[in-house]
C-alpha positions in Angstrom: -55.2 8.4 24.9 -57.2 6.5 22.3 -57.0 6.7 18.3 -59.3 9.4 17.7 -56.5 12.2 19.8 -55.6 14.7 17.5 -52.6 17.2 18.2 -51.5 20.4 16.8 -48.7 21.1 15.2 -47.3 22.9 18.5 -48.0 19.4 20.6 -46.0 17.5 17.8 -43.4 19.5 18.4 -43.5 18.8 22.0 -44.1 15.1 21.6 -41.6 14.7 19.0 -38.6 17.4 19.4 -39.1 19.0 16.4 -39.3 22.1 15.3 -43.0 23.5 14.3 -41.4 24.7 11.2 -39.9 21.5 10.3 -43.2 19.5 10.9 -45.2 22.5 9.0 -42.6 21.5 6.0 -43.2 17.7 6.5 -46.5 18.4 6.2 -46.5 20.5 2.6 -44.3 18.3 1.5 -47.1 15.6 1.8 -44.6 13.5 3.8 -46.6 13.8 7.2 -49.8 15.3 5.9 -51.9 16.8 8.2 -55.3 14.4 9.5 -57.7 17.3 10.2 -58.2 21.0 10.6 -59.8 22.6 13.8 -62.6 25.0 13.3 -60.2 27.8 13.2 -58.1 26.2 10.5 -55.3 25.0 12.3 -53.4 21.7 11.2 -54.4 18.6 13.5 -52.6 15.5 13.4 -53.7 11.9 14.8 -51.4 9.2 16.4 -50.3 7.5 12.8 -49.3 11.0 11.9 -46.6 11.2 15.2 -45.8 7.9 14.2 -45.0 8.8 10.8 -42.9 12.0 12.3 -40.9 9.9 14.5 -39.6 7.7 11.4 -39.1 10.3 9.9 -36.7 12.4 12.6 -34.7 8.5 12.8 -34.4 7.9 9.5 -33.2 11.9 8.8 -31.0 11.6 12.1 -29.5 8.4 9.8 -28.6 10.2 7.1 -31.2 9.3 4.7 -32.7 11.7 2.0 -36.5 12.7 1.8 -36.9 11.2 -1.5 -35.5 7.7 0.3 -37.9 8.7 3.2 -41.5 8.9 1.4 -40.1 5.5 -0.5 -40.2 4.1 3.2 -43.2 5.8 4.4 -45.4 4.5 0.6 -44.1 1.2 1.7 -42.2 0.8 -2.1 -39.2 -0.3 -0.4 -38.8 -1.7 3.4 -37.0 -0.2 6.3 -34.1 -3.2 6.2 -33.7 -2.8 2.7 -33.3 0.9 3.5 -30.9 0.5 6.2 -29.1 -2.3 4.5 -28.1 -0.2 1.2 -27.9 2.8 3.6 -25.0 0.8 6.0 -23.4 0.2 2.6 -23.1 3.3 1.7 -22.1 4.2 4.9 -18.8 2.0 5.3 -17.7 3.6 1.4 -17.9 6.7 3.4 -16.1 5.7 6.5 -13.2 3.8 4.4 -13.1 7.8 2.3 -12.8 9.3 5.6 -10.4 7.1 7.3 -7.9 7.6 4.0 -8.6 11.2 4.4 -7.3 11.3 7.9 -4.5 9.2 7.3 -3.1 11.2 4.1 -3.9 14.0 6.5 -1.5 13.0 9.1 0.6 12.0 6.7 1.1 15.4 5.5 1.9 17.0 8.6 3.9 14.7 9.1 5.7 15.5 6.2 5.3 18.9 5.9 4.1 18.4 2.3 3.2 21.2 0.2 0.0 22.0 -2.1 0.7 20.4 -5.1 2.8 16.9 -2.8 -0.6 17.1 -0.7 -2.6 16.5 -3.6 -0.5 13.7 -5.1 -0.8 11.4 -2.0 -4.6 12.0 -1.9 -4.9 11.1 -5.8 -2.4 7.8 -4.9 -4.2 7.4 -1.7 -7.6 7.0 -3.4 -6.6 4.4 -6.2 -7.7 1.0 -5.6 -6.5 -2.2 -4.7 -6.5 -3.0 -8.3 -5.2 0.1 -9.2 -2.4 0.0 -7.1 -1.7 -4.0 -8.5 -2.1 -2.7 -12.1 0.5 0.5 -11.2 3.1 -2.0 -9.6 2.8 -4.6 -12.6 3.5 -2.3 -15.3 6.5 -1.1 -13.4 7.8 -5.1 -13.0 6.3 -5.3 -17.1 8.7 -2.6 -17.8 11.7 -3.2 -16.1 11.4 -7.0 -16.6 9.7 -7.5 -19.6 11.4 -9.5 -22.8 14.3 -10.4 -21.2 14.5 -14.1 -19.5 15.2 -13.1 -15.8 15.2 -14.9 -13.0 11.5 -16.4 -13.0 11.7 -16.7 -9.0 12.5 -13.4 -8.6 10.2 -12.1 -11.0 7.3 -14.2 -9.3 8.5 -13.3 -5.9 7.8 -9.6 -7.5 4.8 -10.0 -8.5 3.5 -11.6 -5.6 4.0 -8.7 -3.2 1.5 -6.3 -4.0 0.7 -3.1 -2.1 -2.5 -3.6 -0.3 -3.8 -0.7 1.7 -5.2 -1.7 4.8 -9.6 0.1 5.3 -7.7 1.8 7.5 -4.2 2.8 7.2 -1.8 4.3 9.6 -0.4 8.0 8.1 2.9 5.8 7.6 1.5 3.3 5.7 -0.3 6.0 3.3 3.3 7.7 3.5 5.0 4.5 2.2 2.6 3.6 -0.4 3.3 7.5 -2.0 6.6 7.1 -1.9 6.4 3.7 -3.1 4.3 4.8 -6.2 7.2 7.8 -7.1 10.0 5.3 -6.4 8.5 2.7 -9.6 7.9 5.6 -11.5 11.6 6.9 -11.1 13.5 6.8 -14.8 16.8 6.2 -12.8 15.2 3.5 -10.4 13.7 1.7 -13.7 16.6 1.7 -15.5 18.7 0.2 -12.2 16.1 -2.5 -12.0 16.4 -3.5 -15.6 20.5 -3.8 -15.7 19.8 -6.4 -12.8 17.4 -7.8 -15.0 19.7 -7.9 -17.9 22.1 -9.5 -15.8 19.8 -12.5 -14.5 19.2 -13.0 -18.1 22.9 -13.0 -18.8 23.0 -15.5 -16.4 20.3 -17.5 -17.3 21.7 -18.2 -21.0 25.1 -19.1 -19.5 23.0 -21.7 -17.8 22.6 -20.5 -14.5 18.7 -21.7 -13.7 19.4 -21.9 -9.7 16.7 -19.8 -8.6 16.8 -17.6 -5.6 19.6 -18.2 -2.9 18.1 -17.4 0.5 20.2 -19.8 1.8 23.3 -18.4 0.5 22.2 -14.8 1.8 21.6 -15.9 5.2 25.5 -17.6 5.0 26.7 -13.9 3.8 24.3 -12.4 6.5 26.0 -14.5 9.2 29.6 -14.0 8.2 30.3 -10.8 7.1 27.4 -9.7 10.3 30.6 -11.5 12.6 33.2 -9.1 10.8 31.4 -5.7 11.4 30.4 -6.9 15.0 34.2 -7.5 15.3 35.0 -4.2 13.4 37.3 -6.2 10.3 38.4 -3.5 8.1 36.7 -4.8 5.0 40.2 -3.9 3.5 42.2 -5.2 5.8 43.8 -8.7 5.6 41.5 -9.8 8.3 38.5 -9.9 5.7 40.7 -12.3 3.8 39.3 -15.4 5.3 35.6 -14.1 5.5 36.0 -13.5 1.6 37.7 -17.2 1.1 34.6 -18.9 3.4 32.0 -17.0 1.1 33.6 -17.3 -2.1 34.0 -21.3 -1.6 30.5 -20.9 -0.7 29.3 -19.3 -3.8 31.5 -21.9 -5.9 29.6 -25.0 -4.5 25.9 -23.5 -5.2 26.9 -22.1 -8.6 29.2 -25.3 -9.5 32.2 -23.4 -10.2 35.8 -23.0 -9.9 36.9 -21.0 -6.9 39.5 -18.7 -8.8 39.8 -15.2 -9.9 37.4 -15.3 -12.3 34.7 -16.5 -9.8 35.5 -13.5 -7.4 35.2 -11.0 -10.6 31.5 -12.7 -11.6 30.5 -12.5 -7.5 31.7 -8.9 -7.5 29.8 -7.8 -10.5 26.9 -9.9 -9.2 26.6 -8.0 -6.2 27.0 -4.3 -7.3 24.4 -4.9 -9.3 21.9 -6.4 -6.7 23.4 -3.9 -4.2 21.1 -0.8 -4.9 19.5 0.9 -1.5 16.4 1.6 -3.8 15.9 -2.0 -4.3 15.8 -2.3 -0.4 13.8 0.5 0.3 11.2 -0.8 -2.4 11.4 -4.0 -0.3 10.9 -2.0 2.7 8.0 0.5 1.8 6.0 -2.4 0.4 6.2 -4.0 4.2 5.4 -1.2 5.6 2.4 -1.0 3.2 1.4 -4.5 4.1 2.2 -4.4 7.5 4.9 -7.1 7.1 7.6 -6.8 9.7 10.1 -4.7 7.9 13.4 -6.8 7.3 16.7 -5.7 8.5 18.9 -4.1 5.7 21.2 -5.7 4.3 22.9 -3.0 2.8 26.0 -2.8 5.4 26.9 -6.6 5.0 27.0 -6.5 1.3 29.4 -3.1 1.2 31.5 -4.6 3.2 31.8 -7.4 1.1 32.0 -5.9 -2.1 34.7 -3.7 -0.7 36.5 -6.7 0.4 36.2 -8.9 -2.5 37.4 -5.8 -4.7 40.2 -5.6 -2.7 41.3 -9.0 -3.2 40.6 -8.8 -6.6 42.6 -5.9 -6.9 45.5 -7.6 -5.5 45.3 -10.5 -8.3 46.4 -9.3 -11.7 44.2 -9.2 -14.6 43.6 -12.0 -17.2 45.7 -10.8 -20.6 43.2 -9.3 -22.7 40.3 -9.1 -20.2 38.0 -5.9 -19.8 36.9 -7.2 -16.9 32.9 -7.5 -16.5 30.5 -5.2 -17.7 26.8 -5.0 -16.5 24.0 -3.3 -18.2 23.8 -1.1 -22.0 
């Protein structure tokens, strides 16, 4: 067929797969317009006109709006720009979807109700800077004014909740529950007695930093006495206690006496709260760190068996004994 083949509206459909009523519409709209009329009236349309159609059925099977369309067709804007702003705007609507599914799942999975259902999907949708800013005002709060451990404080601010494009149901899960958990008044307040405390600490002179070292030694030990079932009350703990507590007194630079093992205890009630894990926790589940094993059942067992021996050992005359937070 040469240039000067004109069809009908009813062999544009045929050539094209659409319907005669969209190409009639195409056609008022000016989009397509028609090239001809027959004798009898009837529309006719020449090759550049079934050209035109078939960019138009792509570009509408695409997604794109007419307004977009008859842009493209004027030649005011060119088919990559088009498809370049158009894949854009495609991947924000991909990364929505993929969140919806996940906070989906993570309902069912749940079993959450209206108003839970429509928390996670307002957390869900906050952003990564969002989720940063929620997390430092939390750390601001619970840590702010006092002279804490700057370590710990930087370690806390450097593990921020970062939601994957796509994120498992559990990680959409964790990072709900991790949002609730900072907002938590009894979670807060926990967080700043520790904080208190380090600052305690720190204008006693205490500017050792972190100990991962030292909780790695307590790890080890008191890991042996549970795999060996030691009553942590029992005098079989009594050497596991002595090894530590010698251990705490070289890194620290004190004495190992009584008064050592009353600072270690209050120490560690403090820093032994399961929230404080489970923060830990959610946030590598978030990330999709490998989730640490809890530490929770070594340091029970040692703060039950440092207590005990403690308990054992009269008080100083006039002592209260330690006292941690407001």
């Amino acid at each position: 067929m040469d240039g000067d083949t004109l069809y009908t509206i009813g062999a544009l459909a045929r050539r094209t797969g659409l319907t005669v009523k969209a190409i009639r519409f195409y056609s008022d709209s000016g989009i397509v317009p028609s090239t001809d009329r027959s004798p009898g009236g009837y529309r006719l349309y020449d090759l550049d006109a079934l050209a035109r159609l078939d960019l138009v059925r792509t570009l509408r099977e695409l997604g794109l709006d007419l307004a977009v369309i008859r842009r493209v067709l004027d030649r005011e804007i060119s088919v990559p720009e088009v498809a370049a702003a158009h894949a854009d705007a495609l991947d924000v609507q991909i990364g929505t979807l993929r969140l919806r599914r996940a906070v989906l799942r993570a309902v069912a999975k749940r079993g959450s109700t209206p108003e839970e259902m429509d928390l996670m999907h307002k957390l869900a949708r906050l952003s990564d800077d969002e989720r940063r800013r929620l997390v430092n005002d939390f750390i601001d709060d619970t840590f702010g004014g006092l002279d804490a451990n700057p370590d710990f404080v930087e370690m806390m601010r450097s593990a921020m909740p970062e939601l994957p494009e796509d994120p498992e149901p559990d990680q959409v899960d964790a990072w709900v529950e991790l949002a609730e958990l900072t907002q938590d008044p009894e979670f807060r307040a926990a967080v700043r007695r520790m904080a208190e405390h380090q600052a305690a600490e720190r204008a006693q002179g205490d500017t050792t930093g972190l100990h991962h070292d030292l909780t790695e030694t307590v790890r080890d030990q008191v890991g042996r006495a549970l795999a060996a079932e030691i009553d942590p009350l029992s005098a079989g703990a009594t050497p596991v206690v002595d090894a530590l507590a010698a251990r705490y007194a070289q890194v620290f630079g004190r004495a190992d006496d009584t008064e050592l093992r009353r600072w270690l205890l209050a120490r560690l009630e403090v820093a032994n709260d399961p929230r404080t894990e489970r923060y830990w926790c959610l946030l590598s589940v978030i990330n999709g760190w490998p989730v640490p094993p809890s530490l929770a059942p070594v340091f029970t067992w040692f703060i039950q068996a440092l207590r005990a021996g403690i308990e054992e050992q009269p008080a100083p005359p006039g002592s209260p004994g330690p006292t941690i937070g407001p």
